[in-house]
Backbone as numpy.savetxt, mean C-alpha at the origin, in Angstrom:
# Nx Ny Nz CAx CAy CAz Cx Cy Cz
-29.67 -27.22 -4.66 -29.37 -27.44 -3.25 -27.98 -26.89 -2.94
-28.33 -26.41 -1.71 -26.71 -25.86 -1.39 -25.94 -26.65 -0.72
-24.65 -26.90 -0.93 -23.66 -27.90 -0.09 -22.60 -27.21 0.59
-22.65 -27.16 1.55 -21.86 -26.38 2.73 -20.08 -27.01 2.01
-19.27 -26.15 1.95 -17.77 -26.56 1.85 -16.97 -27.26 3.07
-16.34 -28.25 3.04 -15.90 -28.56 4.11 -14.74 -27.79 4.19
-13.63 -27.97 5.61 -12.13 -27.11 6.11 -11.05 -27.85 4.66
-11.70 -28.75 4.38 -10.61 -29.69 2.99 -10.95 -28.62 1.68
-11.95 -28.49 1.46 -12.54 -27.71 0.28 -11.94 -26.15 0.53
-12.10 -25.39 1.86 -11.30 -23.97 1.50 -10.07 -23.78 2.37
-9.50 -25.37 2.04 -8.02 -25.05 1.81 -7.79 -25.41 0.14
-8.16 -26.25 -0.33 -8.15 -26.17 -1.61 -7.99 -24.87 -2.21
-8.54 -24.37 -1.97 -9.63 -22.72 -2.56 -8.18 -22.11 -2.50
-7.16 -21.91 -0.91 -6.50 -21.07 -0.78 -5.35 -21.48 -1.61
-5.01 -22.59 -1.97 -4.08 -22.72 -3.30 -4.32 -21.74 -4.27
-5.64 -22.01 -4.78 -6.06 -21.34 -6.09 -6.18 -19.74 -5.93
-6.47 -19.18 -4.81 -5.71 -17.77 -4.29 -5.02 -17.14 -4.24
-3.90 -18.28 -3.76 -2.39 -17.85 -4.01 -1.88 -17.61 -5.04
-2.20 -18.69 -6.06 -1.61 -18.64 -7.32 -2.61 -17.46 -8.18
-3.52 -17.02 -7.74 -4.49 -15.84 -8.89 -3.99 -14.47 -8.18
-3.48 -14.45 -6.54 -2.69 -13.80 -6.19 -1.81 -12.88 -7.13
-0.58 -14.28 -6.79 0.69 -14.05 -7.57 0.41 -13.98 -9.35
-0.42 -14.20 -9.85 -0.95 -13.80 -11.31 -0.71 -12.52 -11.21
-1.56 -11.69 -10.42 -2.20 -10.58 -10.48 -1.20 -9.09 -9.67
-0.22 -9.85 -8.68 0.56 -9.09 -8.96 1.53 -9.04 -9.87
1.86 -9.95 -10.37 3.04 -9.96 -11.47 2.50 -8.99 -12.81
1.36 -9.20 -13.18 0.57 -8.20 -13.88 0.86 -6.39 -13.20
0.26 -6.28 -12.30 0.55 -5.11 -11.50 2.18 -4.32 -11.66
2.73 -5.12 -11.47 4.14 -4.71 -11.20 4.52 -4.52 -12.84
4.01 -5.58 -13.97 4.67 -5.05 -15.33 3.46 -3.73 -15.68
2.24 -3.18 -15.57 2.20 -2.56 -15.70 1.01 -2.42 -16.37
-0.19 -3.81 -16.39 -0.95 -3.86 -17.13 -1.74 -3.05 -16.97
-2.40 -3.03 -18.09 -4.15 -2.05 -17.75 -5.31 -2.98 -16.78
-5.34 -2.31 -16.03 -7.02 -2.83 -14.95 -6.08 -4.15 -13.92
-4.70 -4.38 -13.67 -4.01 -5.23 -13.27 -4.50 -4.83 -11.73
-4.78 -3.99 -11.58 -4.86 -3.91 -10.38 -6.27 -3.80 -9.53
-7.33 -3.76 -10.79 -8.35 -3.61 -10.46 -8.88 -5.15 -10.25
-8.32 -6.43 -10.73 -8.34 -7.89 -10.93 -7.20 -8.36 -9.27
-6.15 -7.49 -9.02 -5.77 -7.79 -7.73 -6.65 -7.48 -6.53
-7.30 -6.38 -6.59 -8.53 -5.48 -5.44 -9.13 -7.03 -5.73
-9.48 -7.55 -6.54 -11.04 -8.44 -6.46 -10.24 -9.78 -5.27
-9.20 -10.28 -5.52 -9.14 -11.42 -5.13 -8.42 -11.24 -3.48
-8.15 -9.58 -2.96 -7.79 -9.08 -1.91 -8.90 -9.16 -1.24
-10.44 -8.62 -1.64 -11.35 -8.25 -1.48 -11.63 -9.69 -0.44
-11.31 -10.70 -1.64 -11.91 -12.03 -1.12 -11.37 -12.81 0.49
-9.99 -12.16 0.42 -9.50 -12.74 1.65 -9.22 -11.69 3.07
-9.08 -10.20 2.63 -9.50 -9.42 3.70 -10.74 -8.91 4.33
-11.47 -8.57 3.09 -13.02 -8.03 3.34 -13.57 -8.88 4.46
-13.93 -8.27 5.49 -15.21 -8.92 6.90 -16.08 -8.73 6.99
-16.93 -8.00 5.32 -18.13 -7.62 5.83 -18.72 -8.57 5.33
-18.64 -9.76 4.64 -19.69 -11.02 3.53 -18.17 -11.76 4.05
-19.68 -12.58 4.40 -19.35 -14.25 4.89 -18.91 -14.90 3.90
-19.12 -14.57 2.50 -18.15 -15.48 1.50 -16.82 -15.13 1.67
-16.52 -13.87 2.07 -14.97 -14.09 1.92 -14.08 -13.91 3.19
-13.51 -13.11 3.83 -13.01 -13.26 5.59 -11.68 -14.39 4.94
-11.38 -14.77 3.86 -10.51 -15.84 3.43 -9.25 -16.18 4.10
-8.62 -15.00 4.63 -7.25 -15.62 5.82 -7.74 -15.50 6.73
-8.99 -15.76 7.69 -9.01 -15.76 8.59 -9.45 -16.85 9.00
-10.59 -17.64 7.72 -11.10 -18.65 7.27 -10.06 -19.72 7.07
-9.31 -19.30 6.52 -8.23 -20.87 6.32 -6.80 -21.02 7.35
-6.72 -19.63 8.48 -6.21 -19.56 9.71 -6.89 -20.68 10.49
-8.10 -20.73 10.47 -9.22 -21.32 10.85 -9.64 -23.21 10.58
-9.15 -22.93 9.37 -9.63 -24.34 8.61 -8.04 -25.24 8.85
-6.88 -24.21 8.93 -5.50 -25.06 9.41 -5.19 -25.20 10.72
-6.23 -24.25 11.54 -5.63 -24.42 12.77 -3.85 -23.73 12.95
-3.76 -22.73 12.30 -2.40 -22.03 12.35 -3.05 -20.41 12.60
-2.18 -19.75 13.69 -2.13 -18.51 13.53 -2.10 -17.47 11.85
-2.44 -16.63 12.10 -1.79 -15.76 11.18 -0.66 -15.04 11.83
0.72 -15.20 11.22 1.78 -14.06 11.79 1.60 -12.79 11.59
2.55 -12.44 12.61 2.71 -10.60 12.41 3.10 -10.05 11.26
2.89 -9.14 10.85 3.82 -8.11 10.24 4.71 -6.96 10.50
5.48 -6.35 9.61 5.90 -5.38 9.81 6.14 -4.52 9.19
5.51 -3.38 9.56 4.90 -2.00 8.66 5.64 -0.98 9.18
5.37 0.14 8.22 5.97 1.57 8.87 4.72 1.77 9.49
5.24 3.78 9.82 4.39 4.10 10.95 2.63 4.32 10.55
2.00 4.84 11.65 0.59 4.97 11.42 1.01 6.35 10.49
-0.49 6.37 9.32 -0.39 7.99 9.25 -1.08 9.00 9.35
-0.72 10.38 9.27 -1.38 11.37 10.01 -3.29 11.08 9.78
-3.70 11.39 10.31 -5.38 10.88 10.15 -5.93 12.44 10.56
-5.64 13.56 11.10 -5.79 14.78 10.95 -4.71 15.87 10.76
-5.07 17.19 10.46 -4.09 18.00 10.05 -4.86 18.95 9.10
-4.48 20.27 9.68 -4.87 21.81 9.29 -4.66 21.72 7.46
-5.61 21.41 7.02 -5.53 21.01 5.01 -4.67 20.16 4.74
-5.12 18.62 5.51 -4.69 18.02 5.11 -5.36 17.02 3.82
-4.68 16.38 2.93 -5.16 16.18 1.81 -5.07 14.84 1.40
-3.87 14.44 1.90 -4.21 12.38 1.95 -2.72 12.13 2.42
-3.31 11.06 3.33 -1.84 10.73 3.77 -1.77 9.24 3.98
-0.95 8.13 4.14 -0.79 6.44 3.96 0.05 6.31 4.36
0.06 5.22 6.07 1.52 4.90 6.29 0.62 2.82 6.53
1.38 2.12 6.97 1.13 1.24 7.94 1.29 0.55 6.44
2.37 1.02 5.79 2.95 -0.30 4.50 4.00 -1.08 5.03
4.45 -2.37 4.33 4.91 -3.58 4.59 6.32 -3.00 4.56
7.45 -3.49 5.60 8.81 -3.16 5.40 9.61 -4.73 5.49
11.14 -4.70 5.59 11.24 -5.58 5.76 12.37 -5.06 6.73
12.32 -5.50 8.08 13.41 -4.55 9.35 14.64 -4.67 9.11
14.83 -3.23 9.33 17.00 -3.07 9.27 16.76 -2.74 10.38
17.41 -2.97 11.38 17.96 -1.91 12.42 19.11 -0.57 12.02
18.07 0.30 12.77 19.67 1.33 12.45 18.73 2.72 11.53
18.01 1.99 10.63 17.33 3.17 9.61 16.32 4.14 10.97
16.92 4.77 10.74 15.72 6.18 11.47 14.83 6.82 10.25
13.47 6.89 10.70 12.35 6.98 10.31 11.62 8.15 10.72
11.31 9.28 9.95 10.27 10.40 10.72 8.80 9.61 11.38
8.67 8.38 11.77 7.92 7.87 11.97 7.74 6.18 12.77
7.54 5.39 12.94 8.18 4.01 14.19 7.23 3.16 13.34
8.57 2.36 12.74 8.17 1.06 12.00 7.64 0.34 13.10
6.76 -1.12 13.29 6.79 -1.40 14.12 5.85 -3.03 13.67
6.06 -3.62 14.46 5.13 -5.22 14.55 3.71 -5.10 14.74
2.67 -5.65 13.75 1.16 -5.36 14.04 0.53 -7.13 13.63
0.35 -7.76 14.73 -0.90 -8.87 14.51 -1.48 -8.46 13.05
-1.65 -9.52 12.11 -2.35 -9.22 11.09 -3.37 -8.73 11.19
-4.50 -9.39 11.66 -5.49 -8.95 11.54 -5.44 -7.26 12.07
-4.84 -7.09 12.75 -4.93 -5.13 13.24 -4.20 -4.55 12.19
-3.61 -5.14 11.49 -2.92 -4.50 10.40 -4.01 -3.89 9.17
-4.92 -5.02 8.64 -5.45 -5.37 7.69 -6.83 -4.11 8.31
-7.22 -3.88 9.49 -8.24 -3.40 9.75 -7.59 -2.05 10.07
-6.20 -1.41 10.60 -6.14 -0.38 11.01 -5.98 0.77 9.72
-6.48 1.90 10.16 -7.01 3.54 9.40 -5.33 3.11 8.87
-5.32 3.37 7.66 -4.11 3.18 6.48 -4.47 4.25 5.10
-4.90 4.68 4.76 -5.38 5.52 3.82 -6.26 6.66 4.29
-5.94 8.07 4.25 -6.60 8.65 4.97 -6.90 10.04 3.72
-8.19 10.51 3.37 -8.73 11.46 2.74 -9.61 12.27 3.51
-9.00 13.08 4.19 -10.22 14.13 5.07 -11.68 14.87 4.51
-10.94 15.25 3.21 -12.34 15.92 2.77 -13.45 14.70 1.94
-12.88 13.48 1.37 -14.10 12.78 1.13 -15.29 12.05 2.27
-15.92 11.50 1.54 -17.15 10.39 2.49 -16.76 9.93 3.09
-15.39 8.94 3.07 -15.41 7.93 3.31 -14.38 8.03 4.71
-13.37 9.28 4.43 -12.29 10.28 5.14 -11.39 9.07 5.27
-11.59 7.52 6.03 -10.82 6.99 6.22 -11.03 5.55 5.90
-10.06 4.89 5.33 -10.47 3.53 4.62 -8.77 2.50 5.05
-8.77 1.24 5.69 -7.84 0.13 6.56 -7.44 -0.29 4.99
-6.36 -1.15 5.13 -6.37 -1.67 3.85 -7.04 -3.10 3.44
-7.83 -3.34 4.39 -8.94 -4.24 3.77 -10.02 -3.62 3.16
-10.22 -2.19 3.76 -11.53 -2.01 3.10 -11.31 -0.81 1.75
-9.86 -0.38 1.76 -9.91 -0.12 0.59 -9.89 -0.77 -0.39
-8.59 -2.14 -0.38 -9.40 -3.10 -1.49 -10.57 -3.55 -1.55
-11.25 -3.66 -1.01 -13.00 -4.13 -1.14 -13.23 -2.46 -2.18
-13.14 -1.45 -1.40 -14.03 -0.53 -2.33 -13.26 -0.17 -4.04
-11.92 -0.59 -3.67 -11.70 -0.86 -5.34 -12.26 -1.71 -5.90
-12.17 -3.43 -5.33 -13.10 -4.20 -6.14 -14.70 -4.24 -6.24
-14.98 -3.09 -5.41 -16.61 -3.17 -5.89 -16.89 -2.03 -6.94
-15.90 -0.93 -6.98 -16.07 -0.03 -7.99 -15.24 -0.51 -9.24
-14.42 -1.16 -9.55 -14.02 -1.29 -11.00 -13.59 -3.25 -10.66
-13.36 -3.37 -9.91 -12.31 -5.06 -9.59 -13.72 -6.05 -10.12
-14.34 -6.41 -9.36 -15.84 -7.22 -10.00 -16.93 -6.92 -10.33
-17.33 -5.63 -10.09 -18.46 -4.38 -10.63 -18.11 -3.79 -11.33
-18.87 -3.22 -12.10 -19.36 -2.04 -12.79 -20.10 -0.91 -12.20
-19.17 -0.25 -10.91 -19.87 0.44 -10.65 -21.37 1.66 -10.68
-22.29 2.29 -10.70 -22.99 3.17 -11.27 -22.10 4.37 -10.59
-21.67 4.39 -9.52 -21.11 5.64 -8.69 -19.57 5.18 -8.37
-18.81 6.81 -8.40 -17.30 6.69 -8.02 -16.88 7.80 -6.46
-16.63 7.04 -6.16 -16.43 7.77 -4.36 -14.95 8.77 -4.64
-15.44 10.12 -3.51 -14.92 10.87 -4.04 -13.44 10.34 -3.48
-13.51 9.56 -2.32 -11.82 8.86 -1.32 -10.90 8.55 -3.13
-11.79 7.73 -3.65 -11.06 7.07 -4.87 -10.25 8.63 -5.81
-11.26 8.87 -5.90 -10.85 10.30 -6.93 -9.97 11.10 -6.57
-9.53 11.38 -5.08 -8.61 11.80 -4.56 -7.43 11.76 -4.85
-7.81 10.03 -4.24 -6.29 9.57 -4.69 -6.08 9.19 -6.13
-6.71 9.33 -7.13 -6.48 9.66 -8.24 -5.37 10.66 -9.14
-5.52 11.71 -8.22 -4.62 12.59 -8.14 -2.84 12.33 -7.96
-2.99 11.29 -8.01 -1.07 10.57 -7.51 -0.92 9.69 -8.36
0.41 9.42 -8.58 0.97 8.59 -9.45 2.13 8.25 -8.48
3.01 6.95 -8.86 3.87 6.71 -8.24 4.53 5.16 -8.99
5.92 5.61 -9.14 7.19 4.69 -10.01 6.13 4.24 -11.11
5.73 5.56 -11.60 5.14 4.66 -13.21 3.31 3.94 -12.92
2.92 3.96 -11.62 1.45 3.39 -11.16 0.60 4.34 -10.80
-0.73 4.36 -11.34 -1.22 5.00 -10.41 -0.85 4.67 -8.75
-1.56 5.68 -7.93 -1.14 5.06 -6.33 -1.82 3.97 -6.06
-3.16 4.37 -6.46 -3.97 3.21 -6.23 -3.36 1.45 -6.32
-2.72 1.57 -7.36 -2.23 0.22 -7.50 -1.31 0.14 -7.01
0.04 1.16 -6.75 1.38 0.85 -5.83 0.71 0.36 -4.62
-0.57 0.99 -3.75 -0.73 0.16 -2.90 -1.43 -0.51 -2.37
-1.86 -1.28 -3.46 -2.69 -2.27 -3.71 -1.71 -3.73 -3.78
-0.53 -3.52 -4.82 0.58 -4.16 -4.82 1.12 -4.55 -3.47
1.38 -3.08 -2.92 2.31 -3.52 -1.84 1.34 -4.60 -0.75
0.31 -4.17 -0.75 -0.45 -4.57 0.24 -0.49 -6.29 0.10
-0.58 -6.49 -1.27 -0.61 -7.97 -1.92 0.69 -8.78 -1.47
1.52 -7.92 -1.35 2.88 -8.36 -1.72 2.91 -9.21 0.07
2.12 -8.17 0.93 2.04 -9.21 2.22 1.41 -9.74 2.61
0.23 -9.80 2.02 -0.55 -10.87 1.72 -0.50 -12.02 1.15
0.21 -12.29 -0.13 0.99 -13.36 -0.34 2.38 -14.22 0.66
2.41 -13.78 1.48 3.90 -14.03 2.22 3.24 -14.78 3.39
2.28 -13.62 3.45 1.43 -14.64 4.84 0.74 -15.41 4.45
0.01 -15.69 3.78 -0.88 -17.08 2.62 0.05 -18.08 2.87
1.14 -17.94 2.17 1.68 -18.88 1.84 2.42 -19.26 2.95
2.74 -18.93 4.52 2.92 -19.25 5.13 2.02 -20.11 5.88
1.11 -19.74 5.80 -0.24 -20.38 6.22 -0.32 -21.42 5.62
-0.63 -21.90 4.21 -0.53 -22.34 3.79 0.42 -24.00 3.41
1.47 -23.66 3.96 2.84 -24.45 4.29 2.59 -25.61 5.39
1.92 -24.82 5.86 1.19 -25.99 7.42 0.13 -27.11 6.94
-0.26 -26.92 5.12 -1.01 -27.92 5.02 -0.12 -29.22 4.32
1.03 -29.23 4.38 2.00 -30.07 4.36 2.00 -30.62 2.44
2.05 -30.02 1.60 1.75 -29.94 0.49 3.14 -28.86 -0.14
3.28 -29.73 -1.41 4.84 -28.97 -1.10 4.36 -27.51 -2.23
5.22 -26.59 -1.96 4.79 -25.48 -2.12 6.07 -24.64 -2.59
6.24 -23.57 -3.73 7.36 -22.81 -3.80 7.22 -21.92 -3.24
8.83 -21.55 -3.18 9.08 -20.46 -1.95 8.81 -19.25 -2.89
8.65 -18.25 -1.78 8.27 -16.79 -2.32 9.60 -15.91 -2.71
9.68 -15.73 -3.76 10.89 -15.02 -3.63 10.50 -13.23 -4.50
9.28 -13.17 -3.96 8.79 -11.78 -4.54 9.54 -10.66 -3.56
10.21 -9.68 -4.02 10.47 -8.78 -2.79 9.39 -7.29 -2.27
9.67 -6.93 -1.30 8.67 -6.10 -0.98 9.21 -4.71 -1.50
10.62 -4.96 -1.53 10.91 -3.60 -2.44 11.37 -3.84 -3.71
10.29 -4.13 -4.22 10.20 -4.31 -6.25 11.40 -3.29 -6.61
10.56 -1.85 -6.30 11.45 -0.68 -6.61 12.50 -0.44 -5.71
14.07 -0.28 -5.96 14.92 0.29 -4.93 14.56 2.05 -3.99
13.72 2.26 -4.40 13.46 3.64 -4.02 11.81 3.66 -4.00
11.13 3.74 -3.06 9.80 3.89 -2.98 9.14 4.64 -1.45
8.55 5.00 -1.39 7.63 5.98 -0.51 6.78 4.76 0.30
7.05 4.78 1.53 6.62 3.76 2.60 5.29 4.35 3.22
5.41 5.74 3.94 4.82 6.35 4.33 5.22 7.99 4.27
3.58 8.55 4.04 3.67 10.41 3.63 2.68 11.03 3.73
2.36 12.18 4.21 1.37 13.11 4.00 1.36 14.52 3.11
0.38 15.06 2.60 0.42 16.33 1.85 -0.77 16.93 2.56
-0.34 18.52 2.70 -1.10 19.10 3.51 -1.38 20.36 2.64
-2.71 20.72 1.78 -2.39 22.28 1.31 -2.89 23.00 2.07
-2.48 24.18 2.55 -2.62 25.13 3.08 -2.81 26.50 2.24
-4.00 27.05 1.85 -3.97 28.12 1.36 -3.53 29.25 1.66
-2.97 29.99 1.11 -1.80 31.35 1.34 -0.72 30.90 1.82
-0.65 29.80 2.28 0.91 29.36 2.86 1.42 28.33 1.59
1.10 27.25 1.20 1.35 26.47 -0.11 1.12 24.90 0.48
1.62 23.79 -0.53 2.04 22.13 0.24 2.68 21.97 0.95
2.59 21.05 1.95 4.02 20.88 2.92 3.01 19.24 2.37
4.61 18.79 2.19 4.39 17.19 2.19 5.65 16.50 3.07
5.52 15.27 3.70 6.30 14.83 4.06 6.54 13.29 3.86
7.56 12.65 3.64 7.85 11.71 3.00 8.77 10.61 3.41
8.37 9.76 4.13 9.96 8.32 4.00 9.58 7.37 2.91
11.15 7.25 2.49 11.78 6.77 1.48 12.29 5.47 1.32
12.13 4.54 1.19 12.47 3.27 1.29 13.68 3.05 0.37
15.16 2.72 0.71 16.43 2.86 -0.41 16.75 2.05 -0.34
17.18 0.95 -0.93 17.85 -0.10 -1.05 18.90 -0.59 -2.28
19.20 0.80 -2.87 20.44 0.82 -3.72 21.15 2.05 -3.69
22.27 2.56 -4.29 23.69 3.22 -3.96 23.01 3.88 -5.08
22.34 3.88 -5.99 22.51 4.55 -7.02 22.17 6.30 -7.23
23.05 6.69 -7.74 23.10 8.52 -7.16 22.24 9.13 -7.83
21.55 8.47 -9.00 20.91 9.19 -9.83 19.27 9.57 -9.28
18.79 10.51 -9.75 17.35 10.81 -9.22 16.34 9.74 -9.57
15.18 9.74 -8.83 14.39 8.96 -9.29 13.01 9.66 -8.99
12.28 9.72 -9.53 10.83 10.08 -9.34 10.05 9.35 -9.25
9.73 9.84 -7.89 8.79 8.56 -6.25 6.67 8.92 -6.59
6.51 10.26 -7.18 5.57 10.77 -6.85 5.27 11.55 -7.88
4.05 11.80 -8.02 3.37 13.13 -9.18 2.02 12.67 -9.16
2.01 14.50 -8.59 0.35 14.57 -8.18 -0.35 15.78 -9.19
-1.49 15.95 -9.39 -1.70 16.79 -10.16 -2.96 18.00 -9.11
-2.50 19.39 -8.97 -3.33 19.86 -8.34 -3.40 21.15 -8.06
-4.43 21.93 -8.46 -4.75 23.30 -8.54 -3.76 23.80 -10.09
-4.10 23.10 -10.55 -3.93 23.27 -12.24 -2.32 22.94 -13.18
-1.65 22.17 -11.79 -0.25 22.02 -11.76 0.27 20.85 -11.19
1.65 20.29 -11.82 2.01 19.41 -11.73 3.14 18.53 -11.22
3.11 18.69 -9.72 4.05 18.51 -8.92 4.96 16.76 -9.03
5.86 17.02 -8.92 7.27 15.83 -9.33 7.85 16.29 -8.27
7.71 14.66 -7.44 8.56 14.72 -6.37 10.03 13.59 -6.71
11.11 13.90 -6.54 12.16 13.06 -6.86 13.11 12.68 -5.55
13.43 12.06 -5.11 14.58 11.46 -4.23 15.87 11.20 -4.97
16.69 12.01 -4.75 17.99 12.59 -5.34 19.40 11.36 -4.89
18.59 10.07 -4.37 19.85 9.07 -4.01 20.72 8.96 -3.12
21.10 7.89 -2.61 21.82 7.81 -1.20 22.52 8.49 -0.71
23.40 8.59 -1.32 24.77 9.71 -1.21 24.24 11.22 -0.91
23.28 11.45 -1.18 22.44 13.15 -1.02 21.11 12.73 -1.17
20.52 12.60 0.08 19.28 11.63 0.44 18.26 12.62 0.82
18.30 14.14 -0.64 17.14 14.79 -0.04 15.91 14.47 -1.19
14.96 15.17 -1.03 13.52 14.93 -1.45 13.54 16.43 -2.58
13.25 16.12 -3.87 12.65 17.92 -4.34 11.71 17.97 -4.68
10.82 18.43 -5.13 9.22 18.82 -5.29 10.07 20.38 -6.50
9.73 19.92 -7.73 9.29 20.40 -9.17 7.83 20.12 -9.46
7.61 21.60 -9.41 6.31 22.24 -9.74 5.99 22.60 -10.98
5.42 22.41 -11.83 5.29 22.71 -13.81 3.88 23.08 -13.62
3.76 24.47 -14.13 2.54 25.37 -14.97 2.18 25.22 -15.82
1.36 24.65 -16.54 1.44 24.29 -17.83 0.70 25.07 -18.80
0.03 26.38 -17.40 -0.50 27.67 -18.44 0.16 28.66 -18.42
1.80 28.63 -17.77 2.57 29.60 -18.12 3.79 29.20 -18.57
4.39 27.67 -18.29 5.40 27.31 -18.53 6.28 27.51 -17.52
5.90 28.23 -16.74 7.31 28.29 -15.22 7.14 27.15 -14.32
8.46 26.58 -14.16 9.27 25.69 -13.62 10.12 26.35 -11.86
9.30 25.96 -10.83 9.69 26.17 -9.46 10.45 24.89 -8.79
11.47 24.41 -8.12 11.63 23.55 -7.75 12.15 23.59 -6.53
11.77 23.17 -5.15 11.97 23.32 -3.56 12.47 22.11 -2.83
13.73 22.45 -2.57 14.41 21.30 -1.92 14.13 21.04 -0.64
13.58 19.99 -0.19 13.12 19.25 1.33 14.51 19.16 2.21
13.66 19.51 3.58 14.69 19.16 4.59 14.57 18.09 5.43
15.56 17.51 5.82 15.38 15.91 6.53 14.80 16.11 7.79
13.80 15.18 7.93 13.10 15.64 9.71 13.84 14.58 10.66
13.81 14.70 11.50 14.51 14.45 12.27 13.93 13.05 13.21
14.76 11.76 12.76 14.26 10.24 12.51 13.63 10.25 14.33
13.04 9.24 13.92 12.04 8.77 15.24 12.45 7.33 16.07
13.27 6.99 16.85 13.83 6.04 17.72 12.04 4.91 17.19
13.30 3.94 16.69 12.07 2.89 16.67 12.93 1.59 16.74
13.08 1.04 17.93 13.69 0.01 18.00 12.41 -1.40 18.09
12.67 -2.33 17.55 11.55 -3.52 17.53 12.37 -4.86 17.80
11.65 -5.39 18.03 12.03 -6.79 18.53 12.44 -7.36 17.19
13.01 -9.00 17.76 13.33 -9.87 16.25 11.73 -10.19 16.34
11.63 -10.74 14.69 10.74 -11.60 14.61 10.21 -12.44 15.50
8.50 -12.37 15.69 7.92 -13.18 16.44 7.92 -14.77 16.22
């Protein structure tokens, strides 16, 4: 017999969320194997809208009688463009005033957050996937399945790496990282005492918020890139490495003090070494309110 859960039972639940949550990114962030394919599953559970088992923050928005708050993300990203090849903006920031952006950070209602075009692959099936429904299609291809089939959106972005992660999991992480913040805000309203979050959204002092890569045949890549900095440190760091058309592009952010972007290119069937220094585009007025 089936027994319907009462609003007491999946708030319960969202404890045990939180904390398999925060398991699963802490895994993620050191670096485990499949860490991120075990975070997709339990994302799956509280963004996914397509199965009534899960809808989970919207469900225990619901079961507390509390809003879900806003967020605040960088800009949308490009969703077309003459060879374009994948591009991701509408990641979690935390607002400075003052930073100019090739692009307008800005305040998004959760739920439009969680549903708006955030991952974008033109030439696959799927071309465009929100970041609810890309975690769902990670956790149905490796997170709680065993897939039989791999979508080509996934394989794409296969092609990237980033601070040591595949991409897949940098933003899978990041995505978690505000997902936990809002949980547990939610959460707080069930008057149950609770520790504070003290995860930050910039793990890494240097990370890629939002970017596109565009190949263009006979002309070459144009990629474009904001940089998320939150330390002085002058030394390079490598944000990016993609692998493509038989070569192996390293993108580095060269540090505050000289805040450009280079793209090192390696042949690895001739051994020549190209390297093309980026020029700064020119920031985008994005002024936002305080917190809602």
């Amino acid at each position: 017999m089936v027994i319907p859960r009462t609003s007491a039972d999946t708030i319960d639940e969202g404890f045990q969320l939180l904390n398999r949550l925060g398991r699963h990114l802490n895994a993620v962030e050191q670096g485990d194997p499949g860490a991120g394919d075990d975070l997709a599953s339990v994302l799956r559970i509280l963004l996914d809208r397509t199965n009534a088992g899960n809808r989970g923050m919207s469900r225990l928005s619901a079961a507390l009688n509390v809003p879900l708050p806003p967020v605040f993300v960088s800009g949308s990203p490009m969703l077309t463009g003459d060879g374009l090849l994948l591009s991701f903006g509408n990641l979690p920031l935390v607002p400075a005033p003052g930073d100019g952006q090739p692009h307008t950070p800005r305040w998004l209602p959760f739920e439009a957050w969680v549903n708006a075009d955030s991952l974008i692959v033109p030439s696959s099936q799927k071309r465009r996937e929100s970041w609810g429904s890309f975690a769902t299609l990670v956790a149905n291809t490796d997170g709680a399945h065993l897939s039989t089939v791999y979508h080509d959106f996934l394989e794409t972005s296969d092609l990237f790496d980033t601070l040591g992660l595949s991409l897949q999991d940098f933003l899978l992480r990041q995505i978690g990282w505000q997902v936990e913040q809002v949980l547990a805000q939610v959460l707080a309203s069930a008057g149950r005492s609770l520790l504070p979050r003290t995860r930050r959204v910039n793990h890494w002092p240097r990370m890629p918020i939002w970017m596109h890569f565009l190949d263009r045949p006979g002309v070459g890549m144009e990629v474009a890139v904001s940089v998320n900095v939150t330390n002085d440190d002058p030394r390079p760091v490598e944000i990016m490495r993609y692998s493509w058309r038989g070569r192996t592009n390293r993108m580095f952010h060269d540090g505050r003090f000289s805040p450009s972007v280079r793209i090192v290119i390696e042949d690895p069937a001739t051994g020549d070494t190209t390297t093309t220094v980026g020029t700064a585009m020119d920031p985008v007025a994005s002024p936002f309110d305080p917190l809602p």
